[in-house]
C-alpha positions in Angstrom: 0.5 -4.5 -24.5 -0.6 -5.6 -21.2 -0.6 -3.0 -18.6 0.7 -5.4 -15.6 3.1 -8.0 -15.2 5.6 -8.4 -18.3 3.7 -5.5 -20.2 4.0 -2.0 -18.8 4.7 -3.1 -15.2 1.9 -1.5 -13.0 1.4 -2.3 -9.9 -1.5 -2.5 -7.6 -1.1 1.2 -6.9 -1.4 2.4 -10.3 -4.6 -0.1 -10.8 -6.3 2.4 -8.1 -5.0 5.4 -9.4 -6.8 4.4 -13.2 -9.7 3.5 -11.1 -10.3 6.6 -9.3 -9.2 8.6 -12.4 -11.7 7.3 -14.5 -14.2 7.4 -12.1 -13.1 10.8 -11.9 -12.7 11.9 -15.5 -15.6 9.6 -17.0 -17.8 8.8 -14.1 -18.0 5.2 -14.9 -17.0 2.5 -11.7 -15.6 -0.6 -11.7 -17.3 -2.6 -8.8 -16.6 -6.1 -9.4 -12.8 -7.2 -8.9 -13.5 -10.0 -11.8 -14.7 -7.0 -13.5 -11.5 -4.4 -13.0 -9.0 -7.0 -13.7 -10.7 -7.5 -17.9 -11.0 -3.6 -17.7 -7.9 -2.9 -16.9 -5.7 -5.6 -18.9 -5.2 -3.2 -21.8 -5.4 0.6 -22.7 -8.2 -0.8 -25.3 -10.0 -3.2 -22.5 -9.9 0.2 -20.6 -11.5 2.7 -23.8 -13.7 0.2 -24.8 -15.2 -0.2 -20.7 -15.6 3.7 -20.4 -17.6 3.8 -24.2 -19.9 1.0 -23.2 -20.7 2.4 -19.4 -20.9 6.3 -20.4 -23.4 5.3 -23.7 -25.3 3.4 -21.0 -25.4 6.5 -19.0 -26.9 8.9 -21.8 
């Protein structure tokens, strides 16, 4: 289910807050706008985003 729009409903708002939470809670950032808006389409776009940057990290 997509988290914007028809899906869950975010808003710009929440986008930041998942931003700065998962920079917070899993240290990876999302730079590129191009970039956050494929990251943050879907709960699974987001997991899969945060195992890719924190196994490049290790």
């Amino acid at each position: 289910m997509p988290l914007f729009g028809e899906g869950l409903g975010l808003d710009s708002i929440d986008a930041l807050e998942l931003v700065v939470l998962m920079e917070k809670y899993h240290g990876v950032k999302i730079t590129d706008e191009t970039v956050g808006r494929k990251v943050l389409s879907s709960i699974n776009t987001m997991a899969e985003f945060i195992l890719e940057e924190t196994a490049k990290n290790k």
